[in-house]
N, C-alpha and C positions, 0 to 999 in steps of 0.2 A: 504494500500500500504506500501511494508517494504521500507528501505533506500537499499535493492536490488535492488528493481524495479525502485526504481526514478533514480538510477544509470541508471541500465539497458535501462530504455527508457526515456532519461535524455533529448538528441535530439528532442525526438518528444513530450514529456511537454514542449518546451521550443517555442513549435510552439503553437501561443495563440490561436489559434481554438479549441486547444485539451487540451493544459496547464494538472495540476494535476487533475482536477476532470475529465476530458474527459480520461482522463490514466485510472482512476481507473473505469469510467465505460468497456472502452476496456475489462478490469481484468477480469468485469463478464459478460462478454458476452458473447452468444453460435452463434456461424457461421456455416452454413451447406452448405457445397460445393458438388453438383451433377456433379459428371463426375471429374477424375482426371488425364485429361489428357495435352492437351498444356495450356488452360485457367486453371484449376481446378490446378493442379500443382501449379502454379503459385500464384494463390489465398491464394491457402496453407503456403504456402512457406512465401507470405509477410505478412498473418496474424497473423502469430507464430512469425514472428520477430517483429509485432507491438505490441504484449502481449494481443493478443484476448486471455482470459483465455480459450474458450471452441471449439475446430474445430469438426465436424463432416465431414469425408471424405466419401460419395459414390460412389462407382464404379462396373461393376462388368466385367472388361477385367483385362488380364495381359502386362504385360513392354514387347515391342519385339524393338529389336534394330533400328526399323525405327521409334522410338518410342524417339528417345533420342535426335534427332536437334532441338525440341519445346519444349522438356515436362522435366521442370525444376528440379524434385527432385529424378531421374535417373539415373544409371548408369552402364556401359556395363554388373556387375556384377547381377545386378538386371534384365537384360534383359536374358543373360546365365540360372538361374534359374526360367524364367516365372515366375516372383512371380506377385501374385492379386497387381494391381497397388495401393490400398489402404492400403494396408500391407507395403509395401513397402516406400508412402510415410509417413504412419506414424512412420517409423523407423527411418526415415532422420528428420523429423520435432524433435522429441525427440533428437536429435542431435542439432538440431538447437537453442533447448528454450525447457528446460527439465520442466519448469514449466505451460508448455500450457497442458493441459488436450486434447488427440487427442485421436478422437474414428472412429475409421476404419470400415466401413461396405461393407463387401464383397457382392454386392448383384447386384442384377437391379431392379431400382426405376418403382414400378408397381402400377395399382389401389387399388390391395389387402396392398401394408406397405406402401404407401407414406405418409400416414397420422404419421404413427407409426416411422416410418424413419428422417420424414421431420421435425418435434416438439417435443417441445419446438425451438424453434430457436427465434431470434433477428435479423437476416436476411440470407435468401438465395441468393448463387449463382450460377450461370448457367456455367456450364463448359462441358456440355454435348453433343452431335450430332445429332441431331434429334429435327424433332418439337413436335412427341407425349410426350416424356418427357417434353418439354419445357410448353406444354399444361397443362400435369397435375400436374407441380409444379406451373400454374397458377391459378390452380382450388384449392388448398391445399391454396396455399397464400392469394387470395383473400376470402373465405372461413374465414380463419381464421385471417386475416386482418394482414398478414406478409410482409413486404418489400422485394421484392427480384430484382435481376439486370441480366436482358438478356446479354447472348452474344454470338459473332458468330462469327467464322473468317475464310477467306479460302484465297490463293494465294496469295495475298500483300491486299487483303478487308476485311475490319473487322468491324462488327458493335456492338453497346450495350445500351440500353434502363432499367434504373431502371421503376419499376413498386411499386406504393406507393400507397396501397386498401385506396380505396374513393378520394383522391386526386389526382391522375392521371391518365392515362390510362392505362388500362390495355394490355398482349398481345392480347388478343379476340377482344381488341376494333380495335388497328393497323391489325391487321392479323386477319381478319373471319375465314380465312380458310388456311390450308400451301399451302404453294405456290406449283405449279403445273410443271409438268413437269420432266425431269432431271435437277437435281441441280450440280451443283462442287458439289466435297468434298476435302479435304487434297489427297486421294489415285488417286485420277483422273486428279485435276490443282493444288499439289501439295502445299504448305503452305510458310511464310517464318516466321522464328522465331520472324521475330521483330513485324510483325503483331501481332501476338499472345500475345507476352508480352506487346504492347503500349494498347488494349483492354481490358485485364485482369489487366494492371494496373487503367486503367478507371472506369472497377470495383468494384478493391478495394478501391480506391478513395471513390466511391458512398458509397460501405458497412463502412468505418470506420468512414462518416459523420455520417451515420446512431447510429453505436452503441459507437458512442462518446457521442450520446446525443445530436447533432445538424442535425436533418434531413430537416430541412427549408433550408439548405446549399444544399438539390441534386435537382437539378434541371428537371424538367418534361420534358423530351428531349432525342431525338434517335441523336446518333452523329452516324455516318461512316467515316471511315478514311482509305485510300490508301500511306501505306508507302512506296510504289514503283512509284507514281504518287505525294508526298507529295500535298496528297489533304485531307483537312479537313470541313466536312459541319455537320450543327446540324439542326435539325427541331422540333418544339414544339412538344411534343406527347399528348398533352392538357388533358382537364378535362375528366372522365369517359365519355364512349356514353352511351348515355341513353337507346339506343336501347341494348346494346349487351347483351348476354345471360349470360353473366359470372358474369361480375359488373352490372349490373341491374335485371336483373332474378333469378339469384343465381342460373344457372341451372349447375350443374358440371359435362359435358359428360364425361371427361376423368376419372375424379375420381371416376364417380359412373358403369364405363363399369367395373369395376370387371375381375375375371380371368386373368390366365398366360397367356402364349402367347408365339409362334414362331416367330423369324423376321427375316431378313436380315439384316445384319450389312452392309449398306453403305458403295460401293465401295472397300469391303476387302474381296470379293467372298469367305464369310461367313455365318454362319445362327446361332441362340442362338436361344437353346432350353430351355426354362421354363416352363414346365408345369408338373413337381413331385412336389409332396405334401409333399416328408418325404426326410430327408438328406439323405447322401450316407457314407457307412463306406468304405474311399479311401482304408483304407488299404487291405482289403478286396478283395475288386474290381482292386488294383493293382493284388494282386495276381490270381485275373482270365485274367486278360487281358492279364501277360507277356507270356503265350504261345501262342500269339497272331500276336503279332505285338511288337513295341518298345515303353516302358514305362518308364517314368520319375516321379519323385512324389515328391511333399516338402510338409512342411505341411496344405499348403491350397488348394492345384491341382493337377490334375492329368493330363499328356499328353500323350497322347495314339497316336502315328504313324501306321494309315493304308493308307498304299498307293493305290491311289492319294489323301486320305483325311488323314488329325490329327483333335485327342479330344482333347480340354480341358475341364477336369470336375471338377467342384468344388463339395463343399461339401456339398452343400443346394442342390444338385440334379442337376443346371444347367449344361447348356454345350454350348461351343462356337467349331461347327463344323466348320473346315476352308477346301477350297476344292472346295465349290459348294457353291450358291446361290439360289439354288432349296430348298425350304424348307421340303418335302415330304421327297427327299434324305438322309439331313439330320433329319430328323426324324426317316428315315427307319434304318440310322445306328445307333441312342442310342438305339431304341428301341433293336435292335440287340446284341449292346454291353455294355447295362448298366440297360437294361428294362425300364420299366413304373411304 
């Protein structure tokens, strides 16, 4: 640690949980944030300014202006160019603490790189929307015996549960199965900022006990908290079940189902298509599409306007069609306008 740093994070040695040698493990730690959007943002954001030496950002949407009431490291300018929301917060985090080492992965966390994605890490966090991701960064951590910290939030609810292999429960153990039915999301009962950031600070809370070197300090416990309702409750998440498939089996469905995949992006009458094998040369493919429709391009996407749908295509081949929730639809249009 130079006499920079003890400056620099002079406040937070000075808090004796962490003092100087919890500083200097911060320095080498690697932290891997899934999803960076109202929680992952966020995560980013306080971990660069705590001097976690190592952030790993995945994401693989871009910044759109409704995008900017929750999602901390944004700005109208970053929305105006769709830039990959990982690109973008690592331009600001470098802004923020030019000595954090920040590695931006433009991608969507899948069976095939989660392993590759996800490690080395010191701990994960959940910043993501969905429970199949949430599954397979459980199957990766437990697997590999990684700490990582759930979290979820919608309207004024917000919940977050660390998960510590062999010591606690895992999500498989709390959740067999995601939950059934139609759920909220942000686009359907709407979100409120401060939810997001009291959650996400919960989390980071959990991950800096961890890579300070004191993780007998997080406790085995799912909180929820309604900051519209100021209501707060915890409930034990207790020891592994013995039964479940995950922490007692080692059976890893999500990790070992393999293959890309179409989906429906949740509430934003969307569909992301991943299943090419080989990148795409944007520039290229800009210049087939502008006699087309109306195209946009920087240098991680490409936005193609066809009316009633738009593309964005990145450069690993994906594409987040917005328009329709039909996934066939979109499928019929890359294949149309970007191939196979």
């Amino acid at each position: 640690m130079t006499d920079g740093d003890r400056q620099k994070y002079s406040r937070q040695i000075l808090f004796d949980e962490i003092g100087e040698s919890g500083q200097q493990c911060l320095l080498e730690s690697r932290a891997v944030i899934v999803g960076c959007g109202a929680l992952g943002s966020f995560h980013a954001a306080a971990l660069a300014r705590a001097g976690v030496g190592h952030l790993v950002i995945i994401d693989r949407d871009y910044v759109e202006p409704s995008n900017l009431q929750r999602q901390w490291l944004f700005d109208e300018a970053d929305a105006e160019q769709a830039l990959p929301k990982a690109a973008a917060a690592a331009r600001r985090l470098t802004e923020i603490n030019s000595s954090v080492q920040v590695e931006p992965c433009i991608a969507d966390l899948t069976a095939a790189n989660a392993e590759r994605l996800l490690l080395p890490a010191d701990v994960i966090l959940d910043g993501c929307d969905n429970f199949e991701t949430r599954y397979l960064i459980n199957d990766v951590a437990i697997k590999h015996g990684v700490p990582w910290i759930y979290g979820a939030a919608v309207g004024s609810y917000g919940i977050t549960m660390p998960v510590l292999p062999q010591r606690g429960a895992c999500l498989a153990c709390i959740f067999p199965q995601p939950p059934g039915g139609v759920q909220p999301t942000c686009d359907t009962a709407g979100i409120l900022n401060s939810i997001t950031a009291a959650i996400a600070a919960l989390q980071v809370a959990d991950a800096l006990k961890i890579m300070a070197g004191k993780p007998d300090a997080v406790e085995s416990r799912m909180l929820t908290m309604d900051v519209w309702k100021s209501t707060v409750r915890t409930l034990s998440s207790g020891r592994p079940d013995p039964d479940c498939p995950v922490c007692a089996r080692q059976q890893f469905e999500y990790l070992n189902a393999g293959g890309r995949r179409a989906a429906t992006l949740c509430g934003r009458n969307a569909v992301q298509i991943n299943e090419r094998e080989r990148p795409l040369d944007l520039a290229e493919l800009q210049t087939l599409l502008e006699p087309l429709g109306t195209v946009r391009a920087n240098e991680y996407a490409l936005r193609f306007v066809c009316p009633p749908h738009e593309m964005t295509i990145f450069a690993d081949g994906r594409a987040i069609v917005k328009g329709t929730d039909d996934i066939g639809v979109a499928r019929g249009l890359y294949a149309r306008y970007v191939g196979i």
